[in-house]
C-alpha positions as CSV (number, residue, x, y, z in Angstrom):
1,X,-45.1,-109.5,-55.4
2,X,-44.7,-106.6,-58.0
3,X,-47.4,-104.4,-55.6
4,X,-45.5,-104.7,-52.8
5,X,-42.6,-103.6,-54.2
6,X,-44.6,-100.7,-55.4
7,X,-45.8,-99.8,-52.2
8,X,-42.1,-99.8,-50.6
9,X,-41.3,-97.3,-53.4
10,X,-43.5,-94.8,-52.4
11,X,-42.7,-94.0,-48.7
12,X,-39.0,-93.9,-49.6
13,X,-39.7,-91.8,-52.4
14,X,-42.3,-89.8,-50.2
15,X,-39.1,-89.5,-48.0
16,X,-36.6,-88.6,-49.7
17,X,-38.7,-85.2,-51.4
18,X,-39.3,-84.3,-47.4
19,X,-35.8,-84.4,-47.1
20,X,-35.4,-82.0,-50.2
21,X,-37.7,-79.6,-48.8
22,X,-35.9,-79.9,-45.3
23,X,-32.8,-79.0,-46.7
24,X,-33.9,-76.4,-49.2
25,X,-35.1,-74.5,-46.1
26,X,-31.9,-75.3,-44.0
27,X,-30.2,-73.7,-46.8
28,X,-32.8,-71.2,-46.9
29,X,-32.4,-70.4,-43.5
30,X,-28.3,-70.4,-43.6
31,X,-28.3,-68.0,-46.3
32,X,-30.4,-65.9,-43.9
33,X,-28.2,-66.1,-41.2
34,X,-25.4,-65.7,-43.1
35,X,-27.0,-62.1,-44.5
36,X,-28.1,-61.0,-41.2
37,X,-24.8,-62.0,-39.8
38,X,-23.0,-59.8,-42.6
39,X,-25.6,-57.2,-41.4
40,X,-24.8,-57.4,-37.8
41,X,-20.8,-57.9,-38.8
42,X,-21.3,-54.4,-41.0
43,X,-23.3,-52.9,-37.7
44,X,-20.0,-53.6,-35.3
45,X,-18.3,-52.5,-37.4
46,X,-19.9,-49.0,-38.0
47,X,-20.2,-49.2,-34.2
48,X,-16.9,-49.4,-33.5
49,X,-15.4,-47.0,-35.7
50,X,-18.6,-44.7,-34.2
51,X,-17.2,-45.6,-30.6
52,X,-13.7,-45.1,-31.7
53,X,-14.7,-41.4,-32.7
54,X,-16.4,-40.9,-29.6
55,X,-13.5,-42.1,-27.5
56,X,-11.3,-39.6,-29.3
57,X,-13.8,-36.8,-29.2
58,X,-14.2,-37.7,-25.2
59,X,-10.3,-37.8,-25.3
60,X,-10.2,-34.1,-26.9
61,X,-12.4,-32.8,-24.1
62,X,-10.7,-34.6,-21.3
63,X,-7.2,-32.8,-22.6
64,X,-9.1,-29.5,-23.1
65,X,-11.0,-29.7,-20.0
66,X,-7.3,-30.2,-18.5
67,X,-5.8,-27.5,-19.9
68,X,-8.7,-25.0,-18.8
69,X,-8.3,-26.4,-15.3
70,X,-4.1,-25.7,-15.3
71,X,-5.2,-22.1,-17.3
72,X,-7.6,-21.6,-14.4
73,X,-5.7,-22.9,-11.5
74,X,-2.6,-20.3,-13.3
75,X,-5.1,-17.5,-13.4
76,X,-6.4,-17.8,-10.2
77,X,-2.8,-18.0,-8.5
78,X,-1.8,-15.0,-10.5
79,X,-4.8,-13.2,-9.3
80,X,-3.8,-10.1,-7.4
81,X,-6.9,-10.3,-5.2
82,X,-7.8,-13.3,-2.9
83,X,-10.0,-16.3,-3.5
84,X,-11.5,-18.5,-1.1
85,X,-14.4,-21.5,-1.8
86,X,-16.9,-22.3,0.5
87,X,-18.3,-25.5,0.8
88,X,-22.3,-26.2,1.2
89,X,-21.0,-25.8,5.3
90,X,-19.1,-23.3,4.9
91,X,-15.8,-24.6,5.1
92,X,-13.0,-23.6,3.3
93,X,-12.0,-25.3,0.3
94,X,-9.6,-23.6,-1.5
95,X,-7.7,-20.3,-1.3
96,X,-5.3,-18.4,-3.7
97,X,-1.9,-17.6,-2.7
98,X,-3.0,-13.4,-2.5
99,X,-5.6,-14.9,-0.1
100,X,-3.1,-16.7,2.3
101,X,-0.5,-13.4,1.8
102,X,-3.7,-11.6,3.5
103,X,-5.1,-14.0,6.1
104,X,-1.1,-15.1,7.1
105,X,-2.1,-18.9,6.6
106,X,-3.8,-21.1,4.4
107,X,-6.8,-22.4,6.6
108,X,-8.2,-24.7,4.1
109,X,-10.6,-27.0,6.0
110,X,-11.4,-24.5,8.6
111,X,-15.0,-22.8,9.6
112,X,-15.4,-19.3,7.5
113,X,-17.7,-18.2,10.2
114,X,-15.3,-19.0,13.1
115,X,-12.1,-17.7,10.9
116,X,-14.0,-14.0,10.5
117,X,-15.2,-14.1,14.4
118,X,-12.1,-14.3,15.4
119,X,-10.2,-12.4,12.4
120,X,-12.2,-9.4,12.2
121,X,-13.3,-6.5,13.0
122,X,-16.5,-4.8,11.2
123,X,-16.1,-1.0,10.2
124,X,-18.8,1.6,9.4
125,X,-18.8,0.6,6.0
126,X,-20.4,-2.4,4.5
127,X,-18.1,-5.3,3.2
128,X,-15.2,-3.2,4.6
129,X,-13.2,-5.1,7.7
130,X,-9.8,-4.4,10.0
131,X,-7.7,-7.9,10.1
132,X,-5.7,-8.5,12.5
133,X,-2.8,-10.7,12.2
134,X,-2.1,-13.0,15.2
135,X,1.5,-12.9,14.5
136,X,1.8,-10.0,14.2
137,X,0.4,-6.3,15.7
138,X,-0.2,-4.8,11.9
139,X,-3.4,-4.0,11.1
140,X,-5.0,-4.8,7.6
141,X,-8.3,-2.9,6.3
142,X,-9.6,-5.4,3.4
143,X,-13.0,-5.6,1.8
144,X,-14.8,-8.8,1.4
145,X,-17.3,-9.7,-1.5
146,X,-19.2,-12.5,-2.1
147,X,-20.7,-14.3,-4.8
148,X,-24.4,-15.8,-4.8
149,X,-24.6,-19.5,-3.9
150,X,-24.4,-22.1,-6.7
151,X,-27.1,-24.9,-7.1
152,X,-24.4,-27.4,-4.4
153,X,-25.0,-24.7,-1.6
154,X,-20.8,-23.5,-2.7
155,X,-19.6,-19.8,-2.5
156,X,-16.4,-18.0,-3.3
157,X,-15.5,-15.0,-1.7
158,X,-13.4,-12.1,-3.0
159,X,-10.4,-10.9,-0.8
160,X,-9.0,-7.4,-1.5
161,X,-6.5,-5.8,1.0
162,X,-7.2,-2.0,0.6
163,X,-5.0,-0.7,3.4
164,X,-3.4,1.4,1.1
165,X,-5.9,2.8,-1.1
166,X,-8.0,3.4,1.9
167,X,-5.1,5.7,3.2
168,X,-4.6,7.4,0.4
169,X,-8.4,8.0,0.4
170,X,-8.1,9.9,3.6
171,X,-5.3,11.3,2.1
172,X,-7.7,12.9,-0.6
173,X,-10.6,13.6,2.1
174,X,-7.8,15.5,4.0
175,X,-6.3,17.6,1.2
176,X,-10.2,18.3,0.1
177,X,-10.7,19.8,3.4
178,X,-7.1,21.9,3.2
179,X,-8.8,22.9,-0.2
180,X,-12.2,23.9,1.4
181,X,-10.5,25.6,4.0
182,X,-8.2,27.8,2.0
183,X,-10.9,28.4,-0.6
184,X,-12.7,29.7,2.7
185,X,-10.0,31.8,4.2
186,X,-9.8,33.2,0.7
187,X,-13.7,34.0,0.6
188,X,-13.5,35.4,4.2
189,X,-10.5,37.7,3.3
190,X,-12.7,38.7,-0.2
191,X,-15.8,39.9,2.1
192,X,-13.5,41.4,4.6
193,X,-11.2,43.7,2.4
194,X,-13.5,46.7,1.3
195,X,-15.7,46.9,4.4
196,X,-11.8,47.1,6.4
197,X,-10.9,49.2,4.1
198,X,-13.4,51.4,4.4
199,X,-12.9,51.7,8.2
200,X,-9.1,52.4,7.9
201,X,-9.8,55.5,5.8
202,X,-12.5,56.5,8.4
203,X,-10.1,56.0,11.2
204,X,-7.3,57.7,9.0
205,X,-10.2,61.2,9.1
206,X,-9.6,60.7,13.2
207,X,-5.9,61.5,13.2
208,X,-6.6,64.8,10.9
209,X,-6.0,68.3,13.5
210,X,-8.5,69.9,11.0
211,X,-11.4,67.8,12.3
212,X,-13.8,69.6,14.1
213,X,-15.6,68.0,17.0
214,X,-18.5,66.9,15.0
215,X,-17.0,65.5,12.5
216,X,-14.5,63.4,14.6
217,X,-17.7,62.2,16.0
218,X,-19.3,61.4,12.8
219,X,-15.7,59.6,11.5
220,X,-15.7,57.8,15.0
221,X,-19.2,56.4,14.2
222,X,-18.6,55.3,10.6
223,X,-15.6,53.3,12.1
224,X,-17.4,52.0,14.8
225,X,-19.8,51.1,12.1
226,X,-17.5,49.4,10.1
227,X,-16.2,47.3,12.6
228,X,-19.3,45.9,13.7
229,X,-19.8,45.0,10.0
230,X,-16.8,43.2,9.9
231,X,-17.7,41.5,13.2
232,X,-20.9,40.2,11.9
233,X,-19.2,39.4,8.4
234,X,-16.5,36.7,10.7
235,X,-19.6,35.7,12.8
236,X,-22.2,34.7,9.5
237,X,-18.3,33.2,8.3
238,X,-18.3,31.0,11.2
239,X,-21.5,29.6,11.5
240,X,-21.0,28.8,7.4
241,X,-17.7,26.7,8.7
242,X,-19.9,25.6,11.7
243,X,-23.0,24.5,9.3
244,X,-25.0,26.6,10.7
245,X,-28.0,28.2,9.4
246,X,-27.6,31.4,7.6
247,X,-29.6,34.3,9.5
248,X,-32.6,35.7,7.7
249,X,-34.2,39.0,8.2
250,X,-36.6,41.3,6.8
251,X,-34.5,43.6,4.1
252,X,-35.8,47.0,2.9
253,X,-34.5,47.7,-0.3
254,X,-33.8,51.0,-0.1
255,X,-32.0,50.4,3.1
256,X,-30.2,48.0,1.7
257,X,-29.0,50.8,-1.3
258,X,-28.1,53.1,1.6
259,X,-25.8,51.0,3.7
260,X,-24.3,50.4,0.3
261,X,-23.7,53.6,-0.1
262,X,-22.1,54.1,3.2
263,X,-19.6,51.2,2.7
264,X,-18.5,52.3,-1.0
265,X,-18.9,56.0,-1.3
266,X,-15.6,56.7,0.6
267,X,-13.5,54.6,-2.0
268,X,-15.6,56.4,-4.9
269,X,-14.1,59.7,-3.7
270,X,-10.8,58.3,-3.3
271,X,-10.8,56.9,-6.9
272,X,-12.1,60.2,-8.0
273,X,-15.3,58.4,-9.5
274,X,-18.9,59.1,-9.8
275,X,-21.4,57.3,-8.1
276,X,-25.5,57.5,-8.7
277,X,-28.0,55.5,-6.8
278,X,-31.3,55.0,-8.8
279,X,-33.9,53.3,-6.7
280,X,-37.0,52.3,-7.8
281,X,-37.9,49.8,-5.5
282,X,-41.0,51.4,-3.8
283,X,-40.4,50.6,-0.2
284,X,-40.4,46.5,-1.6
285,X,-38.5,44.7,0.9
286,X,-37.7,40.9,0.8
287,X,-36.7,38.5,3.4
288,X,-33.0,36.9,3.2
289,X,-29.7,36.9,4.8
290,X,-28.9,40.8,4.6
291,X,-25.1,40.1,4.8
292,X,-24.7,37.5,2.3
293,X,-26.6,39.9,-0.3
294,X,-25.1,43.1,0.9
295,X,-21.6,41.3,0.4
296,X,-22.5,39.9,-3.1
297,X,-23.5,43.5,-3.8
298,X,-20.1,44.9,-2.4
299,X,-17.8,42.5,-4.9
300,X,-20.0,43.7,-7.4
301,X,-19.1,47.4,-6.6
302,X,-15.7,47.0,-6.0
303,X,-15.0,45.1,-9.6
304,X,-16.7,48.3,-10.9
305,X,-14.8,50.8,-9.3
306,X,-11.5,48.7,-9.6
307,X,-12.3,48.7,-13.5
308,X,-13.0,52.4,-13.7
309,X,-10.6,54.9,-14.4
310,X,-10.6,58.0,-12.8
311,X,-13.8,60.3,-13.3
312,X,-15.6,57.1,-14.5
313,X,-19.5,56.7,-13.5
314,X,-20.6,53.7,-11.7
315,X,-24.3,53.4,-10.7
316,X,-26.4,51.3,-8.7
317,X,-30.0,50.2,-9.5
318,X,-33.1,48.5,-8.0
319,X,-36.4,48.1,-9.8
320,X,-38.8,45.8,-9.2
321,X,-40.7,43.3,-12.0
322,X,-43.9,41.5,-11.6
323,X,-42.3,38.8,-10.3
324,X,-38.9,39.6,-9.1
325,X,-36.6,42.4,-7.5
326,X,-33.6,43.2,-10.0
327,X,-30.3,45.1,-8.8
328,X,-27.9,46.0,-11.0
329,X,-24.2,47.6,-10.8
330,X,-23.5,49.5,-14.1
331,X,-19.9,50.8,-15.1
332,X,-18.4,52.5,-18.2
333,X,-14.9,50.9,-17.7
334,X,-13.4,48.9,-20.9
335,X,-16.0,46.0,-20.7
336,X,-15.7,41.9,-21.0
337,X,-15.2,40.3,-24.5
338,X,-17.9,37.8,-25.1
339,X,-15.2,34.9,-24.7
340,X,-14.7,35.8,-21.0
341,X,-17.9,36.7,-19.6
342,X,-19.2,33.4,-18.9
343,X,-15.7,32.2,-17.3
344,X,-15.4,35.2,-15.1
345,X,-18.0,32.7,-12.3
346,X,-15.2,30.3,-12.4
347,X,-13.8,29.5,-8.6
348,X,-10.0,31.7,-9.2
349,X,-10.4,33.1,-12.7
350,X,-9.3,36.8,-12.9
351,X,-7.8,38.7,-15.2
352,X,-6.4,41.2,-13.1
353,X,-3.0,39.9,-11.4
354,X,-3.6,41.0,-8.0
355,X,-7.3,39.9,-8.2
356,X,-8.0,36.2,-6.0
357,X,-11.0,35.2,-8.7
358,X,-13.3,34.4,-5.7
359,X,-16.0,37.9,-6.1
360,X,-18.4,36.6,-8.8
361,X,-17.9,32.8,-8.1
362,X,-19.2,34.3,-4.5
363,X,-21.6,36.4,-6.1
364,X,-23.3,33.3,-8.3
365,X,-23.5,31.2,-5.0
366,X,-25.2,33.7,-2.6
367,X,-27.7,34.5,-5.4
368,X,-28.2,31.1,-6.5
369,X,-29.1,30.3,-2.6
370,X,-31.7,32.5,-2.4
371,X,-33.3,31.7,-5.6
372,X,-32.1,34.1,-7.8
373,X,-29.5,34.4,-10.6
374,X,-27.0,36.5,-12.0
375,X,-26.2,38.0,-16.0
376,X,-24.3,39.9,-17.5
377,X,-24.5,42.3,-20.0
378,X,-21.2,43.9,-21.5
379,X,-19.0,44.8,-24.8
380,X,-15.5,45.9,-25.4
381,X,-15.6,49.3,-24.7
382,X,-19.3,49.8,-23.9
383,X,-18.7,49.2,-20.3
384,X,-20.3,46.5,-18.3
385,X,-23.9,45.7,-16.1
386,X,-24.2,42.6,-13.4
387,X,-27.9,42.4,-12.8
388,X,-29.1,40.4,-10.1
389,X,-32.9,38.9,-10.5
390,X,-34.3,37.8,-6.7
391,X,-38.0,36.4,-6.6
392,X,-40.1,39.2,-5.2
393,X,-41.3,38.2,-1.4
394,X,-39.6,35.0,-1.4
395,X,-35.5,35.3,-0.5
396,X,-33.9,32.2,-0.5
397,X,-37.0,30.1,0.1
398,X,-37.5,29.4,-3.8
């Protein structure tokens, strides 16, 4: 009896230390649970404070994103110019108030192809269109600019109405060409006053009783002279208006010096001056426009003899270099001061009150043409020398 009771006591007891160990790892595994639930507790929490911040910082954006879009859709109502958005098809999206003041009408949802077909009219300059209102017979000129497609296939185009700057363009262009043509009319009546000059005092000779026969003849010619050169001078004037070619020739030097001579030598006498030719050009002839240069050499002649006082010397070289013919118009009158000498090529400088300031800005162009240049060389009271250095054999085809 006593070892069966013994062996009962065994399983129960083998039992009950199962039933430990079962519940040391139940508790085992609660604490466990309970840490990683503290873990996972912590974790939503960090989370949702984590979220919390993001919704806030997603919150800020959306507000600033709003406010950019009202600072945007302000700035582009205030625009002066127009706006308009394309879609991918090219349909209108959007437009600015300027660009419904310009079109006359909104036409949002509308075709931009079919809207400019029917809108406007291309002019000879790119970008540049005549709109014509349908309700109206005014016509618009506006300009038209458009961006580069975005990634979607979208486009926005710039509207500028430019009626009125365009007018006041041609208003410029128009004025420019007043401009040009009373700086021409001044140059033509520069190259026209000594050689008509010198014909009045030939046909002044004519009226003398004391003329003999001959020497009427002789005036008569001069004058006759004259006038031809004056009628050559408006012709070679003309075909510079016209565009026209200037006419080149072959031009003896020495004949050049001559004719010269013949145009300025009555106004030397008048003035009471003295007047030397020194030619050293050997027979060297060039080939240029013979006007233009013999009129560049006349201003040149008559600012000497206008500077001169009475028994003054003016005198009138050629000389040739190795590479180049140089003229030169020398005076003894009261010479340039440094300060001036430079200005006295500017369009209408002068410093003499009836003088138009056209000579030597002429001069400087008809040389510079034909390849050459112009100096000077002068000092208060030393008198004062233009030289003009033209390529030898070349004229104006530097």
């Amino acid at each position: 009896m006593q070892t069966k009771n013994v062996s009962k006591i065994k399983p129960i007891q083998a039992d009950q230390e199962q039933l430990k160990l079962a519940f040391a790892a139940f508790n085992e595994a609660s604490e466990q649970l309970s840490g990683v639930y503290q873990d996972l507790q912590h974790q939503v929490a960090q989370l949702t404070r984590e979220l919390a911040l993001a919704n806030g910082e997603l919150h800020k954006q959306l507000i600033a994103k709003e406010n950019l879009s009202q600072q945007l859709s302000l700035l582009l109502n205030a625009l002066p110019g127009g706006v308009i958005a394309l879609d991918a098809q090219e349909r209108i999206e959007q437009v600015n108030p300027a660009a419904i003041a310009i079109l006359g009408e909104s036409l949002v949802g509308s075709n931009w192809q079919r809207v400019a077909q029917e809108r406007l009219v291309p002019t000879a300059i790119t970008n540049e269109w005549l709109l014509e209102r349908q309700q109206t017979v005014e016509q618009r000129r506006i300009r038209i600019e458009s961006s580069a497609t975005d990634l979607a296939g979208r486009q926005i185009l710039l509207v500028n109405d430019i009626t009125e700057a365009y007018a006041m363009q041609e208003q410029i262009r128009r004025n420019q060409r007043l401009t040009s043509m009373g700086e021409m009319a001044a140059n033509l009546a520069h190259q026209l006053r000594t050689p008509l000059s010198t014909a009045l005092l030939y046909a002044n000779h004519l009226g003398s009783d004391a003329l003999t026969p001959v020497e009427r003849h002789k005036f008569a010619t001069k004058t006759i002279e004259r006038l031809h050169h004056l009628e050559r001078l408006t012709k070679d004037m003309l075909r510079f208006v016209k565009g026209e070619a200037r006419r080149r020739e072959k031009v003896v030097i020495n004949d050049l010096l001559a004719e010269l001579r013949q145009v300025v030598e009555p106004h030397i006498v008048q003035r009471n001056l003295q007047f030397t030719v020194n030619d050293q050009s050997a027979g060297e002839a060039m080939i240029t426009d013979r006007q233009a240069l013999c009129g560049a050499m006349i201003n040149l002649l008559e600012n000497a003899m206008q500077v001169s006082s009475p028994g003054g010397r003016i005198m009138l070289t050629s000389r040739l270099e190795e590479k180049h013919i140089i003229l030169s118009v020398q005076d003894d009158g009261p010479g340039i001061d440094a300060a001036l000498q430079e200005r006295l090529f500017e369009p209408f400088f002068t410093t003499r009150a009836e003088g138009t300031g056209l000579g030597l800005a002429i001069v400087r162009g008809v040389i510079e043409s034909m390849g050459g240049n112009v100096t000077i060389h002068s000092a208060p009271g030393e008198g004062t020398e233009f030289m003009i250095r033209l390529p030898r054999n070349r004229g104006d085809q530097s």
